[in-house]
N, CA, C and O of each residue as an XYZ file, in Angstrom:
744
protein
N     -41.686    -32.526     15.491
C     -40.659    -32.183     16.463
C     -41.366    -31.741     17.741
O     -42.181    -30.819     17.712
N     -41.053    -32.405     18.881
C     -41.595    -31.907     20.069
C     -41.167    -30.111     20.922
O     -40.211    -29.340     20.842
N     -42.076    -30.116     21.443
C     -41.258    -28.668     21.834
C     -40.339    -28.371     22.546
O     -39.826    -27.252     22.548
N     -39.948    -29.424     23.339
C     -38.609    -29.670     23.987
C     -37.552    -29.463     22.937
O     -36.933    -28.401     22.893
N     -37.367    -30.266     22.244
C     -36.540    -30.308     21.305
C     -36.246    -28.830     20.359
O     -35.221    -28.173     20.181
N     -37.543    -28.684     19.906
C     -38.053    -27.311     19.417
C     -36.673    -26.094     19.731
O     -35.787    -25.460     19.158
N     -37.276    -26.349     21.052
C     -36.797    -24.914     22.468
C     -34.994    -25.068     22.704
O     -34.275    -24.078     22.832
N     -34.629    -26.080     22.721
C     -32.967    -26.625     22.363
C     -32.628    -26.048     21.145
O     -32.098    -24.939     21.080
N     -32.988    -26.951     19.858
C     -32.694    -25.896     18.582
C     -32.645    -24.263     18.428
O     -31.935    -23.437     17.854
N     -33.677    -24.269     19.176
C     -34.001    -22.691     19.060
C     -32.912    -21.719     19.813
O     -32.554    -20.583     19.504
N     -32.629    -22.309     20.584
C     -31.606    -21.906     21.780
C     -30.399    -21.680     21.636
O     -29.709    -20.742     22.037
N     -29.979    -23.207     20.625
C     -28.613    -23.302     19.829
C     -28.396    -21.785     18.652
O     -27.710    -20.778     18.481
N     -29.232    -22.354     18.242
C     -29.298    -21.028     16.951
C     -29.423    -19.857     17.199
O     -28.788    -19.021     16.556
N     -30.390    -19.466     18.331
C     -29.839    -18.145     18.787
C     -28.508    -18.064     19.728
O     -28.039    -17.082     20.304
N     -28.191    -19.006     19.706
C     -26.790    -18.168     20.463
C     -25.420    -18.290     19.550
O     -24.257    -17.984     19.813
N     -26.076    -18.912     18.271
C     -25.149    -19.123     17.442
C     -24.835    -17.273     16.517
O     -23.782    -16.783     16.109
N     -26.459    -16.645     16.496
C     -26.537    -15.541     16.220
C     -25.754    -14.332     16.761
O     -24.946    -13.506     16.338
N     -26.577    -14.723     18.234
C     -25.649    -13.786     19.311
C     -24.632    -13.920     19.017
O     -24.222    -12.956     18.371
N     -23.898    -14.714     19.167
C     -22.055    -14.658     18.814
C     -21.541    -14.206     17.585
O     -20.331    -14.010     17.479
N     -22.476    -13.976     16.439
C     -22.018    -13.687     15.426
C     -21.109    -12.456     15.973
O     -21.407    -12.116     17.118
N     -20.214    -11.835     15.454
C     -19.398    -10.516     15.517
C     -20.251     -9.385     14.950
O     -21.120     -9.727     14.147
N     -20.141     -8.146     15.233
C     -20.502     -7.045     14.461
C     -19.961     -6.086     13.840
O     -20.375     -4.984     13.479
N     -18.702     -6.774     13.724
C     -17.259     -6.747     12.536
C     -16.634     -6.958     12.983
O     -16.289     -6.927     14.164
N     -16.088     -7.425     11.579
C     -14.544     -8.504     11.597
C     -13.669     -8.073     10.186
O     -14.179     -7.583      9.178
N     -12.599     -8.303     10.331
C     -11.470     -8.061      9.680
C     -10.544     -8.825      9.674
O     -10.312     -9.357     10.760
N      -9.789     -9.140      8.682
C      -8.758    -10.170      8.824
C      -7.493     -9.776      7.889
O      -7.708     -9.124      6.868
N      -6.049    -10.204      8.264
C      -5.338     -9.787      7.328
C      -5.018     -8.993      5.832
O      -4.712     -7.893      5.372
N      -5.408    -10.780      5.329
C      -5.901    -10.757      3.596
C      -6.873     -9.930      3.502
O      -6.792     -9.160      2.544
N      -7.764     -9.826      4.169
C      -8.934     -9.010      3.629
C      -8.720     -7.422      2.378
O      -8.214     -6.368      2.764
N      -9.039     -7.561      1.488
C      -9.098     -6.338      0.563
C      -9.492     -5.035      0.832
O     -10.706     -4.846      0.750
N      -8.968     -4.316      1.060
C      -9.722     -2.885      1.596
C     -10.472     -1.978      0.252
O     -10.876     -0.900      0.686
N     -10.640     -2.079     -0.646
C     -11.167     -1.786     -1.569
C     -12.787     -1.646     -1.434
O     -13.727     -2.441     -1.449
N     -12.635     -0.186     -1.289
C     -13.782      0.585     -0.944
C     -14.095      1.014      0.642
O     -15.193      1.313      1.110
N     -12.975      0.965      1.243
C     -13.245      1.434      2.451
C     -12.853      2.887      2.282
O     -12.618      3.340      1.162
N     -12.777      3.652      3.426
C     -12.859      4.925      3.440
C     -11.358      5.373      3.610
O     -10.682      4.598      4.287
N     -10.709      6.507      3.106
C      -9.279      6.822      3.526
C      -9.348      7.546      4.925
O     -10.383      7.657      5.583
N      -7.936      8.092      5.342
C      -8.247      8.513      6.578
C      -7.444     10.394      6.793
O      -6.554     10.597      5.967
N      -7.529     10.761      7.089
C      -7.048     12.671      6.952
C      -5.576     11.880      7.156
O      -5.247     10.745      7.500
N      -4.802     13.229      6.714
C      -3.410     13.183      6.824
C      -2.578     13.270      8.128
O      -1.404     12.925      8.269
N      -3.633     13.937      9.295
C      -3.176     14.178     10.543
C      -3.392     12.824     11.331
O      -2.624     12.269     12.116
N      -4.627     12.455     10.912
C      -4.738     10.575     11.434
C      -3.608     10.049     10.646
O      -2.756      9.949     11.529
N      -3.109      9.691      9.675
C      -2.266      8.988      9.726
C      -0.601      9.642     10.236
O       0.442      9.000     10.352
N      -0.758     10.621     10.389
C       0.276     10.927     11.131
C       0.825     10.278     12.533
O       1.805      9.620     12.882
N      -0.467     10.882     13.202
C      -0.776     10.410     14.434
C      -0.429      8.996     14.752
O       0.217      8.652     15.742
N      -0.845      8.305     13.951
C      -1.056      6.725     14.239
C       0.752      6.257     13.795
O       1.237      5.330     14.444
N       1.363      6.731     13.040
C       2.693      6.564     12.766
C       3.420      7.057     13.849
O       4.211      6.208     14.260
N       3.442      7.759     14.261
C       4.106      8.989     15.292
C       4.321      8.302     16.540
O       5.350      8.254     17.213
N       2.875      7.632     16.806
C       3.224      6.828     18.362
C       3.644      5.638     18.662
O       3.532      5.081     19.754
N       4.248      5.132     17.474
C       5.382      4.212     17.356
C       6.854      4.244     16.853
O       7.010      3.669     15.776
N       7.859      4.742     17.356
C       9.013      5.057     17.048
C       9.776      4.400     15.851
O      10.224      4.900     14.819
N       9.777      2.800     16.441
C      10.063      1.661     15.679
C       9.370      1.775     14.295
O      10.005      1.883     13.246
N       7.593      1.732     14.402
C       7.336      1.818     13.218
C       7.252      2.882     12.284
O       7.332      2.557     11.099
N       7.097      4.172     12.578
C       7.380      5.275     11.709
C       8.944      5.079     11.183
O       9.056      5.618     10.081
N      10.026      4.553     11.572
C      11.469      4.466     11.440
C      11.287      3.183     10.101
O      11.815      3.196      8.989
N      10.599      2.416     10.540
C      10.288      1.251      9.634
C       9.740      1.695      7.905
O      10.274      1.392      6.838
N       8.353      2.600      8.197
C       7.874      3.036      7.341
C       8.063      4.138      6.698
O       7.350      4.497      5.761
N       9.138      4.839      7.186
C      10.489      6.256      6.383
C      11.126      5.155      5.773
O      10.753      5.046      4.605
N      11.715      4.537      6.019
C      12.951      3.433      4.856
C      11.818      2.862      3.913
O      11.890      3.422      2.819
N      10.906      2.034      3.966
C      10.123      1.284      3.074
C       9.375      2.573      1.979
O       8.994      2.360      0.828
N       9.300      4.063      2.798
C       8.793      5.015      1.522
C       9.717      5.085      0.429
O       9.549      4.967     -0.785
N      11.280      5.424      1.514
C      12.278      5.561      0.509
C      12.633      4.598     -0.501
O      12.651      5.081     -1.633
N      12.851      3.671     -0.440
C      12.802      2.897     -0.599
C      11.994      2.814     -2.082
O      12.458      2.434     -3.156
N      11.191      3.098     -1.906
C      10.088      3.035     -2.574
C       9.237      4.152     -3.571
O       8.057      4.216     -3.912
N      10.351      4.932     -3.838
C      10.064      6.518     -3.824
C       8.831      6.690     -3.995
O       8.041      6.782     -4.934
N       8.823      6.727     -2.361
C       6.998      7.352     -2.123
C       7.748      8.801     -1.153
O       8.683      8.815     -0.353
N       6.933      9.802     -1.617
C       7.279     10.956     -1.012
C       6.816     10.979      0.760
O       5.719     10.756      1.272
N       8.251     11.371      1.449
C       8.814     11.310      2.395
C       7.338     12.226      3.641
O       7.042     13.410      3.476
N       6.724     11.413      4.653
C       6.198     12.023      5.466
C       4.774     11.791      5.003
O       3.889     12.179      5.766
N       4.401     11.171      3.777
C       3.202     11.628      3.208
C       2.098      9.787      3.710
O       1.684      9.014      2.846
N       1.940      9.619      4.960
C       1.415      8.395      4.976
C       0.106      7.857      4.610
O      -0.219      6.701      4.339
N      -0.901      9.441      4.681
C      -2.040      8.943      4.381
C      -2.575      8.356      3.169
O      -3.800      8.272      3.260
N      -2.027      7.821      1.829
C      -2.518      6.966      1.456
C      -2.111      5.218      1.735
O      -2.207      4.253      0.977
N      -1.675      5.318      3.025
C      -1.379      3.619      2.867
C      -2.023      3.289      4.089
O      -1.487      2.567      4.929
N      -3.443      3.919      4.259
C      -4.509      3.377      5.260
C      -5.789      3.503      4.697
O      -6.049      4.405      3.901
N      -6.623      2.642      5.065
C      -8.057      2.328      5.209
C      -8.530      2.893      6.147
O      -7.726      3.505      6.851
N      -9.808      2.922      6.492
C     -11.117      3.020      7.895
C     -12.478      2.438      7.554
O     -12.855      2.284      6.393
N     -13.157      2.141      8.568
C     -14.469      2.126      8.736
C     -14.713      2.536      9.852
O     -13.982      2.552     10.842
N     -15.932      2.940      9.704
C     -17.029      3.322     11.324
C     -17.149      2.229     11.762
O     -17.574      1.212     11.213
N     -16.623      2.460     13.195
C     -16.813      1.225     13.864
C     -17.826      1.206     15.202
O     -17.635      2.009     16.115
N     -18.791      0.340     15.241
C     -19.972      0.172     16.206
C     -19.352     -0.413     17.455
O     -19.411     -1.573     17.861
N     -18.627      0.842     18.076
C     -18.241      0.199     19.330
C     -19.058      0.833     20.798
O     -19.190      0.123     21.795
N     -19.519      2.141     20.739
C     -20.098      2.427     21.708
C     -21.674      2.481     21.712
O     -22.369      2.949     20.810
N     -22.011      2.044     22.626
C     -23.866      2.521     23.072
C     -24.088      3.694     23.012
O     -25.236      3.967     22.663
N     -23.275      4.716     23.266
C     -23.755      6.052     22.965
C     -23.272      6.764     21.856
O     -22.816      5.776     21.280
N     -22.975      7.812     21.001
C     -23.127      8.483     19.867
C     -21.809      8.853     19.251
O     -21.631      9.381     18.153
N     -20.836      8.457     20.220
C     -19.809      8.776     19.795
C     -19.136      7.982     18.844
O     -19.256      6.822     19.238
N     -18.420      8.010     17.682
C     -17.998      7.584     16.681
C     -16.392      7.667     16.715
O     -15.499      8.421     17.100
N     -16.578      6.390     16.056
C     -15.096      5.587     16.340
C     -14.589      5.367     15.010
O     -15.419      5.631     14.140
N     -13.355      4.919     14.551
C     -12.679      4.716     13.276
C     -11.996      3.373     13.644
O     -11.537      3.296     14.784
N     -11.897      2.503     12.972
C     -11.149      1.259     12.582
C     -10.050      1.504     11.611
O     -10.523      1.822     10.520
N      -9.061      1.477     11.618
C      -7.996      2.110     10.949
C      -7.062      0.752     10.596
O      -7.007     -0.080     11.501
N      -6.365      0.476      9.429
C      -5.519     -0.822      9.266
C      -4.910     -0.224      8.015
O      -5.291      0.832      7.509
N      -3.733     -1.143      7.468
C      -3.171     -0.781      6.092
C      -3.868     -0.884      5.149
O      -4.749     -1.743      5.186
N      -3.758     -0.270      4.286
C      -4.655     -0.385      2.601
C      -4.060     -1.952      1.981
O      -2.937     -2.320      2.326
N      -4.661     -2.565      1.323
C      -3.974     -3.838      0.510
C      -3.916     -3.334     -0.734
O      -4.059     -4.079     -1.703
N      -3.702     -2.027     -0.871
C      -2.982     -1.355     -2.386
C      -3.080     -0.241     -2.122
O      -4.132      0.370     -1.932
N      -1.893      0.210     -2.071
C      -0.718     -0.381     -2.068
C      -0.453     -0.935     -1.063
O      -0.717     -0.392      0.010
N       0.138     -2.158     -1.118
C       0.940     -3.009     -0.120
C       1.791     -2.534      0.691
O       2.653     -1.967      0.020
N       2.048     -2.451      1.947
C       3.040     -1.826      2.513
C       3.678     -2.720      3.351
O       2.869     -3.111      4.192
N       5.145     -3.388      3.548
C       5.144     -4.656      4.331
C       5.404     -4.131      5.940
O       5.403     -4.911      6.893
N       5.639     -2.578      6.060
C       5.872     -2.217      7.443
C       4.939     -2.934      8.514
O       5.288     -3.438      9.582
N       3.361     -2.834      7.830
C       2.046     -2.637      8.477
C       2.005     -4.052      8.544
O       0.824     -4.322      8.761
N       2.754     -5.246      8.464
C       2.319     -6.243      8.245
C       3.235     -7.710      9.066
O       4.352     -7.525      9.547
N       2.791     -8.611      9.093
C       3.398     -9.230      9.746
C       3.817    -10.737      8.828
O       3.389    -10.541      7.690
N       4.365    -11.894      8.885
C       4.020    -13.280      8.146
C       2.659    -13.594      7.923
O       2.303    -13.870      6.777
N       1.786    -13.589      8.929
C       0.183    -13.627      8.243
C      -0.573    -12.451      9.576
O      -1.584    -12.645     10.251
N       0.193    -11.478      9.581
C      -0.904    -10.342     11.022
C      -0.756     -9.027     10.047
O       0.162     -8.920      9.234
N      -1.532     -8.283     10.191
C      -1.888     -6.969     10.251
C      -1.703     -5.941     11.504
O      -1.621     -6.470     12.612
N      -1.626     -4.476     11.426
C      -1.558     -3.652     12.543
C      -3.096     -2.880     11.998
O      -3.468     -2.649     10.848
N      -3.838     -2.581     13.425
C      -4.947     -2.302     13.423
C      -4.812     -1.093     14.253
O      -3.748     -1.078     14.872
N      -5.633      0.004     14.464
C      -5.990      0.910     15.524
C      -7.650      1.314     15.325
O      -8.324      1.050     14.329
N      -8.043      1.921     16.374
C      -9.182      2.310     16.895
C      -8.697      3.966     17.197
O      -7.685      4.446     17.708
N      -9.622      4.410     16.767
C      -9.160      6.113     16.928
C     -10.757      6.605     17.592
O     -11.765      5.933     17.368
N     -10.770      7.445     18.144
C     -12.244      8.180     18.437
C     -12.382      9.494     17.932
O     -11.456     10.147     17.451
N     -13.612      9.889     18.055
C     -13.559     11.365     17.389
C     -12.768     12.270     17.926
O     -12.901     13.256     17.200
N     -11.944     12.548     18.855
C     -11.158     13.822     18.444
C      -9.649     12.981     18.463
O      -8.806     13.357     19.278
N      -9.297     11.673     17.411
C      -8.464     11.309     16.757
C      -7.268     10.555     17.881
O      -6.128     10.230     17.549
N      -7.891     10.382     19.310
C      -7.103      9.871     20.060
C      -7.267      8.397     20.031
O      -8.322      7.814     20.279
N      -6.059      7.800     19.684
C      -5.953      5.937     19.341
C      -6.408      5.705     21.133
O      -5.915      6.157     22.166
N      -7.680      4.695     20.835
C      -8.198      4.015     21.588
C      -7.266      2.263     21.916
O      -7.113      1.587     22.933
N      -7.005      2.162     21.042
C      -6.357      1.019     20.781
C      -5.255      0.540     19.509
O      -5.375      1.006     18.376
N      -4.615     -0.049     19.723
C      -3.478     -0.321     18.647
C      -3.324     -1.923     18.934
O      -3.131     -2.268     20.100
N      -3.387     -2.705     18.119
C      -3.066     -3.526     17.684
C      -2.185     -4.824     16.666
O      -1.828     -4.461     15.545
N      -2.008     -5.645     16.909
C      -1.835     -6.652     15.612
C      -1.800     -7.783     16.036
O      -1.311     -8.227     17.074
N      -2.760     -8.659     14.550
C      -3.372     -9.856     14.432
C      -3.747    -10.602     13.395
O      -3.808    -10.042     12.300
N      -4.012    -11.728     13.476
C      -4.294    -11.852     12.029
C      -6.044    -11.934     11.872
O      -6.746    -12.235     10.907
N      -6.335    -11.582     13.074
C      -7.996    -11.081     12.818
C      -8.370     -9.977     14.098
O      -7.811     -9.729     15.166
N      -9.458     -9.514     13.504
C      -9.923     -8.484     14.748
C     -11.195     -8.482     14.405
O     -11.656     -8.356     13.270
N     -11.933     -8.668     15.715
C     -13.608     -8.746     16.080
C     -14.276     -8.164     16.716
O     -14.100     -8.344     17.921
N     -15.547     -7.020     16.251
C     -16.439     -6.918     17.365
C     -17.373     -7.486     17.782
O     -18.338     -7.852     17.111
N     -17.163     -7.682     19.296
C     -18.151     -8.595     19.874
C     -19.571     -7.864     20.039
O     -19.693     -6.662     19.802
N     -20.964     -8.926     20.593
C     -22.147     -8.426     20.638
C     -21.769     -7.852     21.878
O     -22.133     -6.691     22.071
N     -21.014     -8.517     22.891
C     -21.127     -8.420     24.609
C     -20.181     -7.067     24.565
O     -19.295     -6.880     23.730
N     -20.512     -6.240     25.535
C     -19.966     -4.806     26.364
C     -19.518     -4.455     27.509
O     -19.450     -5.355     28.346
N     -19.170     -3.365     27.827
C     -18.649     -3.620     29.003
C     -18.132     -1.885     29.060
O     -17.442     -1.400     28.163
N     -18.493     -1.282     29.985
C     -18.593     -0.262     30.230
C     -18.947      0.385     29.120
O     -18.078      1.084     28.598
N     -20.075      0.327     28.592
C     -20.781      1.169     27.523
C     -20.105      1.105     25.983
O     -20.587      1.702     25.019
N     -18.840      0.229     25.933
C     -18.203     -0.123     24.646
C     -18.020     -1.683     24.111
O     -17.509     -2.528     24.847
N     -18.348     -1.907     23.150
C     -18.354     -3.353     22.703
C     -16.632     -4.195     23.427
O     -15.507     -3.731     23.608
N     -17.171     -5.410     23.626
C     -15.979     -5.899     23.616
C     -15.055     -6.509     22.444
O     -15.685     -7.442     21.945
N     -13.961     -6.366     21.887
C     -12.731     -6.932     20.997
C     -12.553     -8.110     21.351
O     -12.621     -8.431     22.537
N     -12.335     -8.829     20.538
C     -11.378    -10.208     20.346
C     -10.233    -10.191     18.740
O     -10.479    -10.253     17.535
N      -8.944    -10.071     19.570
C      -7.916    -10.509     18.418
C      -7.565    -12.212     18.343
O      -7.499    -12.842     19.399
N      -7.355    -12.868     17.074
C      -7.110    -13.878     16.851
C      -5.351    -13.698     16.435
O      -4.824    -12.878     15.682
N      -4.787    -14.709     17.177
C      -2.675    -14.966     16.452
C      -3.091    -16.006     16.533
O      -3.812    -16.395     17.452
N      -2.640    -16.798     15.391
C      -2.598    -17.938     14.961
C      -1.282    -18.106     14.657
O      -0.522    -17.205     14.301
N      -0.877    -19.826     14.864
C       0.615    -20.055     14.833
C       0.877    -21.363     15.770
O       0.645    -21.497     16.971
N       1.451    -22.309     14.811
C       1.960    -23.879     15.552
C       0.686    -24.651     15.446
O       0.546    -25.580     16.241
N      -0.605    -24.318     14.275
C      -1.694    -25.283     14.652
C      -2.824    -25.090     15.372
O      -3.813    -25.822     15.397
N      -2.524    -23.422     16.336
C      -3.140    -22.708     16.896
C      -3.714    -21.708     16.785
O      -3.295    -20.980     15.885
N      -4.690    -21.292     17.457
C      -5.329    -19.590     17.245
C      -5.554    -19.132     18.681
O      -6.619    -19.458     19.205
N      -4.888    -18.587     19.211
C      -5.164    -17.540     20.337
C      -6.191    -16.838     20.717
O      -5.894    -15.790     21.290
N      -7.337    -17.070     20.589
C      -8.601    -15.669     20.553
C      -8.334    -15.317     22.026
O      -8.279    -16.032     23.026
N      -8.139    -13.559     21.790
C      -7.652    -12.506     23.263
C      -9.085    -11.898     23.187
O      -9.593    -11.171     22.333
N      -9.556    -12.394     24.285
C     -11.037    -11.171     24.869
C     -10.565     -9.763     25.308
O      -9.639     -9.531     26.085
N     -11.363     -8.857     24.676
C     -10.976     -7.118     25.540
C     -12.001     -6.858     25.713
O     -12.965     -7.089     24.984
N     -11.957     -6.115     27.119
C     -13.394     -5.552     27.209
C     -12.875     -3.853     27.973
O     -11.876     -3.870     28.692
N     -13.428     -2.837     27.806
C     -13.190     -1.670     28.121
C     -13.409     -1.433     29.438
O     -14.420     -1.660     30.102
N     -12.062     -0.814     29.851
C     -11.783     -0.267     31.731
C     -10.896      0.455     31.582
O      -9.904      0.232     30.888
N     -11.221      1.823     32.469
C     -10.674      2.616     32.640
C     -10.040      3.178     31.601
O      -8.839      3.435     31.521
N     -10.942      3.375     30.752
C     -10.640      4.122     29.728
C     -10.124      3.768     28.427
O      -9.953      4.486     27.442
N      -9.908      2.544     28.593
C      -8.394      1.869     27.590
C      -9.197     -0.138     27.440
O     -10.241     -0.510     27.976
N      -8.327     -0.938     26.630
C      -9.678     -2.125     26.573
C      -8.231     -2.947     27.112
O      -7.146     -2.747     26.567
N      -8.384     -3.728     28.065
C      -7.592     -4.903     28.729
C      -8.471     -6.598     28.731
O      -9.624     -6.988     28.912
N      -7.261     -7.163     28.446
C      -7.399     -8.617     28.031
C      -8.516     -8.977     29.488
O      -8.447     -8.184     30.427
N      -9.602    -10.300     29.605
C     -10.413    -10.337     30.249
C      -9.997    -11.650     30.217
O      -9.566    -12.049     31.300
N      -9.988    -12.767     28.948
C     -10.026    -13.369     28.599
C      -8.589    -14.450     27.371
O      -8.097    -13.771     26.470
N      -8.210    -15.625     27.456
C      -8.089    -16.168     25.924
C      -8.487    -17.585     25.840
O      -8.700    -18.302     26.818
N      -8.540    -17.805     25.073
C      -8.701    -19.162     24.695
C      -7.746    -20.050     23.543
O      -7.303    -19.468     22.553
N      -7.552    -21.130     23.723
C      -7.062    -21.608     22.206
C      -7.952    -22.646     21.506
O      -8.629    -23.568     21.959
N      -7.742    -22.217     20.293
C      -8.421    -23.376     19.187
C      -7.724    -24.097     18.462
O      -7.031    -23.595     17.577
N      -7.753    -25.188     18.644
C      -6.981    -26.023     17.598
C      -7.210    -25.788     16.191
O      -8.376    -25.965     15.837
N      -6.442    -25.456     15.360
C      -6.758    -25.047     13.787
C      -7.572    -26.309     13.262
O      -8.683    -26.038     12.804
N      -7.188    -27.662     13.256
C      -7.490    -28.601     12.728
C      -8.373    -29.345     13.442
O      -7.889    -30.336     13.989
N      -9.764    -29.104     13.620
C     -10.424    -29.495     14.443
C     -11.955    -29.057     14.969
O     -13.110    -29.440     15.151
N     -10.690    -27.557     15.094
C     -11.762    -26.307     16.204
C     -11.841    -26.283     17.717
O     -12.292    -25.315     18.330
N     -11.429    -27.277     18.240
C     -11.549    -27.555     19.403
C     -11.158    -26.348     19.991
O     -10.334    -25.684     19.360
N     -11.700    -25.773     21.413
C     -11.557    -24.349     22.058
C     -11.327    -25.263     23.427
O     -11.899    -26.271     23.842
N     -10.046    -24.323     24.026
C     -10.099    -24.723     25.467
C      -9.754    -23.256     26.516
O      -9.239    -22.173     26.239
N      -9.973    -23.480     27.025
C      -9.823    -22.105     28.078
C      -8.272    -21.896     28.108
O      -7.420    -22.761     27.905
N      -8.077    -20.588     28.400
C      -6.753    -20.401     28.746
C      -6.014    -20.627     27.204
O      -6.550    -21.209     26.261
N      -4.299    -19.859     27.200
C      -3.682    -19.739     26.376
C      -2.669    -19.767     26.695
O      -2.421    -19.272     27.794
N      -1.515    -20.389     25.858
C       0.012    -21.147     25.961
C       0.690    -19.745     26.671
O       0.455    -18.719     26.034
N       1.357    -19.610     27.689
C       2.261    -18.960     28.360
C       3.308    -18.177     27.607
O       3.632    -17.018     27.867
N       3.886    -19.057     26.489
C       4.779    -18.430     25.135
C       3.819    -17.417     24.252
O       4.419    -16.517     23.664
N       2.990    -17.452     24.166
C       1.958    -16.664     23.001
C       2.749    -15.128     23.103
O       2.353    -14.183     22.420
């Protein structure tokens, strides 16, 4: 192999690396063995949605799960989002118990909490990614909605405090094909 060629391969593959994510999550995914989360985090994270705390009081009842008590129907991990020391939580529903509040036809609801428990971000998707690339000292996000044949990937990158879309793209499911920009309906 010449070294031209060499230096191309080499090039491909590392940027195939680079792009890898430095976590990812997806719907289905099993939470089994992730970490639970305090009772005041899941408070919190219920609380600042009207709709969905209203959602997830009927589905307890429902369900006679004792009234107010949310923290077992979440997961976490540490999530590698900042360059500096501060520590972050990845927060999503547990997949046992099942809860259909937290959930969508094929999406999940996600949040980002920081250490003193303030949601950085709230979400839902049927995937969520951290990127290698940054942007004001915090990794950048990509959520995937998929739907009609499609996948939406939404770029975030952190400003002013909070992470705003930069970016989307669509991929054809059957294919892969990526094109810039994303359907106006999404």
């Amino acid at each position: 192999m010449n070294i031209k060629a060499f230096g191309l391969l080499f090039a491909i593959v590392s940027g195939a690396v680079l792009a890898k994510p430095v976590f990812e999550t997806y719907t289905e995914e099993k939470t089994t063995g992730w970490s639970g989360i305090s009772k005041m985090q899941a408070k919190l994270i219920v609380n600042a949605d009207a709709n969905l705390k209203s959602q997830a009081d009927k589905e307890m009842a429902d369900k006679d799960m004792r009234a107010g008590d949310y923290q077992p129907l979440f997961a976490s991990r540490k999530l590698p989002l900042s360059s500096g020391r501060k520590s972050f939580l990845f927060i999503r529903p547990k997949s046992d118990p099942y809860f259909q509040t937290f959930y969508g036809a094929h999406t999940f609801f996600h949040w980002i909490m920081d250490e003193r428990n303030n949601i950085v971000y709230a979400g839902n998707s049927d995937a969520f990614h951290v990127l290698s690339s940054s942007h004001n000292g915090m990794k950048d996000i990509q959520e995937s909605q998929c739907r009609g044949g499609k996948c939406y990937l939404v770029k975030l990158s952190f400003k002013a405090g909070r992470y705003e879309e930069f970016s989307c793209s669509t991929q054809e499911i059957e294919g892969g094909k990526i094109t810039k920009g994303c359907d106006p309906e999404m």
